[in-house]
C-alpha distance (Angstrom), angle and dihedral (degrees) to the residues before:
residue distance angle dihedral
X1 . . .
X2 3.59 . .
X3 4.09 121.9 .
X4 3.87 101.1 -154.1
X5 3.38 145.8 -6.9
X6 3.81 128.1 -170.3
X7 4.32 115.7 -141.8
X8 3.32 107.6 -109.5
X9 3.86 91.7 -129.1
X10 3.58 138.7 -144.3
X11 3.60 124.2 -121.6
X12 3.93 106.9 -170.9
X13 4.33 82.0 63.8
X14 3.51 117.3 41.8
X15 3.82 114.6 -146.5
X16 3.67 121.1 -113.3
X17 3.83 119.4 -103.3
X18 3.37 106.2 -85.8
X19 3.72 90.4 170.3
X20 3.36 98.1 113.0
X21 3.79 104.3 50.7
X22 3.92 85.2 50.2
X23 3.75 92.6 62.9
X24 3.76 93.7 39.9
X25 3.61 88.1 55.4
X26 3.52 95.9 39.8
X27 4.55 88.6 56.1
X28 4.19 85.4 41.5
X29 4.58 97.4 50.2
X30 3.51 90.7 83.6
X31 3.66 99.4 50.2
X32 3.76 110.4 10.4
X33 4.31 93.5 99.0
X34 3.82 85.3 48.9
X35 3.76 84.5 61.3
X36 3.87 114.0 21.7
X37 3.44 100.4 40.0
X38 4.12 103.9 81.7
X39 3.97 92.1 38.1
X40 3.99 97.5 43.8
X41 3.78 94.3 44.6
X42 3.58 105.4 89.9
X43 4.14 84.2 51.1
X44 3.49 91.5 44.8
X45 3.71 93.6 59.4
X46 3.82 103.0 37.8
X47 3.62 81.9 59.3
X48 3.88 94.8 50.0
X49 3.47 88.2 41.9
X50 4.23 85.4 61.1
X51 3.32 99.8 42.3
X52 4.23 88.3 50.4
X53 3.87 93.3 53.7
X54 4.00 82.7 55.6
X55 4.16 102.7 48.6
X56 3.30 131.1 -174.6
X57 3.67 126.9 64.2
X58 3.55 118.2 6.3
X59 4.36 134.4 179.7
X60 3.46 121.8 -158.9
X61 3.51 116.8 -158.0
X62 3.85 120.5 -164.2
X63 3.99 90.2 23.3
X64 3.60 91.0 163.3
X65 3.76 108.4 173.1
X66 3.93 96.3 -13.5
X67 3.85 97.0 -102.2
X68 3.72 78.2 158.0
X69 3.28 114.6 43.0
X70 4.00 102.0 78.7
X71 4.47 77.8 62.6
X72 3.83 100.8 61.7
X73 3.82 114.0 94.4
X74 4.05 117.2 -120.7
X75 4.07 89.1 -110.0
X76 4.19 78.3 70.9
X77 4.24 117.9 84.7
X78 3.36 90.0 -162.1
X79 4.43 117.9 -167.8
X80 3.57 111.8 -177.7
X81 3.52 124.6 -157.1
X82 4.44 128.6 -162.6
X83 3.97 129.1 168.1
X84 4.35 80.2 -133.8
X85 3.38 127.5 94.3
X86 3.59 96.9 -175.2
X87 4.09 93.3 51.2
X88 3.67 93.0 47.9
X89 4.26 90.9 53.2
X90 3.41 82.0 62.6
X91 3.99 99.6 47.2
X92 3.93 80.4 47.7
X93 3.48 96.0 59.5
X94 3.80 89.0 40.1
X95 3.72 89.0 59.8
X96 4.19 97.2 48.4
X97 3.76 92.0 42.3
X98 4.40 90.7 51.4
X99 3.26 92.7 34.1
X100 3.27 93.2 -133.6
X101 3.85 103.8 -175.4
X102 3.68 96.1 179.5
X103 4.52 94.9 64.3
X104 3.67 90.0 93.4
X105 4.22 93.0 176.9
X106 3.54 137.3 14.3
X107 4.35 105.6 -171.4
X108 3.22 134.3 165.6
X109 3.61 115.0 -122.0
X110 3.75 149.5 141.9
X111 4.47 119.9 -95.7
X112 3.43 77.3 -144.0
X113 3.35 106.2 63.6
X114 3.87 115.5 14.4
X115 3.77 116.3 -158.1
X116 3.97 93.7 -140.7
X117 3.59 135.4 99.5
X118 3.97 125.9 -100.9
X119 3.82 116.6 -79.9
X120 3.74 93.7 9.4
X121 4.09 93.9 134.2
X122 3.97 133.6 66.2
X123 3.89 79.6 -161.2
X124 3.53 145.5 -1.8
X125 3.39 124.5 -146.7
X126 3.93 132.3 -164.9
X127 3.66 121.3 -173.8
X128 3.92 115.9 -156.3
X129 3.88 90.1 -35.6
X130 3.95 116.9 117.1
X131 3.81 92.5 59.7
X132 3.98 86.2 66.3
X133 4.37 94.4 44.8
X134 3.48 115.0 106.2
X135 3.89 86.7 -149.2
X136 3.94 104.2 27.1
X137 3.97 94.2 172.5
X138 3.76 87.4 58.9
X139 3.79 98.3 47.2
X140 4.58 81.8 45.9
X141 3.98 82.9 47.3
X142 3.64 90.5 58.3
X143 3.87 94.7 42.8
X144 3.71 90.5 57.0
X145 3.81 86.7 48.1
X146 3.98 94.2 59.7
X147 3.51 103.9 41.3
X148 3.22 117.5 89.4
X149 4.79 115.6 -113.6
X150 4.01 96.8 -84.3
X151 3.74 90.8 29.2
X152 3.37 128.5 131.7
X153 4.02 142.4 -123.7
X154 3.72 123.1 -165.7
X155 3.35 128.5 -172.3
X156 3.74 138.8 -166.5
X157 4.37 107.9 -168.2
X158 3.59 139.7 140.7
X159 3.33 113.3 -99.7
X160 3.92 111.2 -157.3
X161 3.84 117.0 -124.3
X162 3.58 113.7 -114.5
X163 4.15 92.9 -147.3
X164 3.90 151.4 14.5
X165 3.70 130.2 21.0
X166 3.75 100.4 -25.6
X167 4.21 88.7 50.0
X168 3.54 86.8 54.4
X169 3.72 94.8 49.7
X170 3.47 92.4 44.4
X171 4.19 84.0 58.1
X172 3.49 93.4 57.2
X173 3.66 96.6 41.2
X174 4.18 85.5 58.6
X175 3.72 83.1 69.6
X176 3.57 94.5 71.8
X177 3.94 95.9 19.3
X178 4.22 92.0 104.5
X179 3.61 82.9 63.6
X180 4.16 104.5 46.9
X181 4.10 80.7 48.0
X182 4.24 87.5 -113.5
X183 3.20 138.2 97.0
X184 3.67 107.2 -141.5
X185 3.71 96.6 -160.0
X186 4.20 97.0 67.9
X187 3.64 101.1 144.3
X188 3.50 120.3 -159.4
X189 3.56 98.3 -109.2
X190 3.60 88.0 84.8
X191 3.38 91.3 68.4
X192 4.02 102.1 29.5
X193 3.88 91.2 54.4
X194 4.04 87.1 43.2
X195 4.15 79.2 61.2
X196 3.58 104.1 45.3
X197 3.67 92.6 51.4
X198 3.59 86.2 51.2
X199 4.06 124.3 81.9
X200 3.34 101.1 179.4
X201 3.82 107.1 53.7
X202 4.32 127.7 60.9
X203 3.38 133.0 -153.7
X204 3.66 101.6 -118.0
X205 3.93 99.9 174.5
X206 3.69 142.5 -8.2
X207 3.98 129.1 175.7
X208 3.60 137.4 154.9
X209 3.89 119.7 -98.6
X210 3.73 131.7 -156.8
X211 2.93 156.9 -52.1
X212 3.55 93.5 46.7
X213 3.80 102.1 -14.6
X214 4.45 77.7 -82.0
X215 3.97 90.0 145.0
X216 3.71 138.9 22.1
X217 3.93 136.1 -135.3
X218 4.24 92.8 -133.1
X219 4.36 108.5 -171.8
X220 3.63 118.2 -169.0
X221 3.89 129.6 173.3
X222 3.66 125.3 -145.0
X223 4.58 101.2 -131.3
């Protein structure tokens, strides 16, 4: 298994500044299983779950620390990609201390610019990511790129509420969102407008996840 790997890049379009996710993710290595690992779970493994009905080859972008990983089936060749260093030491030594033979790379990379040819995937997965992208219909761009026509993308995200008493939290939460590396207000319009200007990807699925219906398990297929 690979250590590294740098994007390749592409000059004629900038990427977006992802400088600010890095060092939020870089403060939250240390302690973010500690605190995301009970309330992401169920998310975690409906998305596992997804991606194991599918098989074959299978990138995860945003792997972080490999929460994850231990949940995809051995039928799965699973690379992960994460703009942190720090998080993916820890996915690393997730991987050696499983054994899980079927992690084939762990790289760090940008979502918005994936250093892999087109139609490399059977599926792409991305595990609480876009809501932290400074240009999310890039980073889905790129996904469609990779996987492979009839391939799939599955995401797990928070999906902001658009009234009552979990809107209103989600509005005072914003106030210290810049800081968590979120924005807990991502509406799904940035992903349902991302799909109707798209004619080569379907919705397959979308439902509500818990606790509290906060996130969503959102399929799509590329025709």
């Amino acid at each position: 298994m690979s250590s590294h790997n740098e994007p390749a890049g592409n000059p004629s379009k900038p990427s977006p500044d992802t400088s600010h996710a890095l060092s939020a993710y870089a403060r939250w290595a240390g302690m973010y299983d500690a605190v995301f690992t009970r309330i992401l779970r169920r998310g975690r493994m409906a998305l596992a779950e997804a991606a194991n009905a599918i098989g074959g080859k299978c990138l995860n972008v945003g792997v972080g620390t490999g929460l994850e990983l231990p949940m995809f089936a051995p039928n799965l060749r699973v690379t992960g990609v994460d703009l942190s260093e720090p998080m993916l030491e820890i996915a690393r030594k997730r991987v050696a201390e499983l054994g899980l033979t079927n992690v084939d790379d762990l790289l760090v990379m940008d979502a918005h610019e994936l250093d892999f040819p087109d139609a490399s995937f059977d599926v792409v997965v991305a595990p609480y990511l876009v809501t932290i992208l400074p240009d999310p219909h890039r980073s889905l761009d790129e996904m469609v790129r990779v996987v492979k026509p009839g391939g799939h993308i599955i995401l797990a995200n928070h999906i902001a509420a658009e009234s009552g008493p979990v809107a209103w939290a989600e509005s005072a939460l914003a106030k210290i969102g810049p800081g968590l590396g979120w924005d807990p207000r991502f509406p799904w319009s940035v992903i349902g407008d991302w799909l109707e200007q798209r004619n080569d990807v379907t919705l397959v699925e979308r439902r509500t996840l818990p606790p509290l219906g906060l996130f969503a398990l959102i399929h799509m297929q590329k025709r």
